[in-house]
N, C-alpha and C positions, 0 to 999 in steps of 0.2 A: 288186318289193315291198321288196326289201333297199336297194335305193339310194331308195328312199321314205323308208324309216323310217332311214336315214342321214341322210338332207338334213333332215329332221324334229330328232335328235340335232343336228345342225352347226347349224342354225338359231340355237340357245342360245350363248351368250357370255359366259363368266366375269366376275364383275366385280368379285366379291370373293372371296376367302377370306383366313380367320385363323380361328383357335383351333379349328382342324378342321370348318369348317364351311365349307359351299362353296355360295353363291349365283351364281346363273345369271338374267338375263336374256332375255326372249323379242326376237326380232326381231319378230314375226310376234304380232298380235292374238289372243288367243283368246275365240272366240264364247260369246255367252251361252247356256247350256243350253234348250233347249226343252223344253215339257212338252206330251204330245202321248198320245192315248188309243190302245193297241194294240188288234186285233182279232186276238184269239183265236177268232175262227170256225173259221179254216182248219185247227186245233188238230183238229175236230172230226171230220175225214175218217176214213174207213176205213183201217186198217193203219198210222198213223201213229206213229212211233215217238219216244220222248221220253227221254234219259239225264240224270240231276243224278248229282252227283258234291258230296262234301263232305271235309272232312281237320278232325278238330276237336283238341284237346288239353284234357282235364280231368283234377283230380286226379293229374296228374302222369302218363298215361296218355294214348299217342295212338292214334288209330285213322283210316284213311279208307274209306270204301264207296263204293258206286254204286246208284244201285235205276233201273231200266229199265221205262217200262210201250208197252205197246201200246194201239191204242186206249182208252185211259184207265185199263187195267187194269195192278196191277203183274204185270212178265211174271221179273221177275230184279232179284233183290237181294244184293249181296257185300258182307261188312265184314272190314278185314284188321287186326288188331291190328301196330302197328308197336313200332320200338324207343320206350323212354323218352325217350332223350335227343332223337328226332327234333322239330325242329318243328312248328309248325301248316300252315305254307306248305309243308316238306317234303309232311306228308300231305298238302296239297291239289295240289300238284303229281304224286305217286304217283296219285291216285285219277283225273286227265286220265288219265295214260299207262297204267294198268289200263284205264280205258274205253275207249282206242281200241284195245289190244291186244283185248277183250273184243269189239270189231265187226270187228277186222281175221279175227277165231276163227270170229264167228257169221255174217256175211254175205258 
């Protein structure tokens, strides 16, 4: 996986920079997105379990949680008041690594 997304990284090729701006070129094409209808049936089994996680910052004020449900019911919900000065990506990054510490705990 790491020598994947290495050759992926190496692929790009400087071509410019000035006034602190740094463009890069691709070697390699990238494809046009596809739009394509998901099936959520499989959603619909028994004991399936489903985590969102979010990190937002309002009013000067961050927080991130997690709410957990099982079969479509919420089963677990945490919100963590963070520092001010922390970012949004901060908290969205904390509220990943609280979820997996939160299934590493419960399963």
């Amino acid at each position: 996986m790491l020598a994947e997304v290495s050759k992926k990284i190496h692929s790009h090729k400087l071509i410019e920079a000035k006034d602190n701006i740094t463009i890069f070129e691709s070697e390699g094409r990238i494809n046009e997105l596809e739009i394509q209808r998901l099936n959520w049936e499989h959603l619909e089994k028994e004991d399936v379990k489903m985590i969102y996680t979010d990190g937002s910052k309002m009013d000067d004020k961050v927080v991130c949680n997690f709410v957990s449900f099982t079969t479509g019911k919420e089963f677990e919900h945490r919100i963590y008041r963070l520092s001010d000065n922390c970012s949004v990506f901060m908290a969205e990054v904390l509220a990943i690594k609280l979820v997996v510490e939160y299934i590493i705990e419960h399963h």
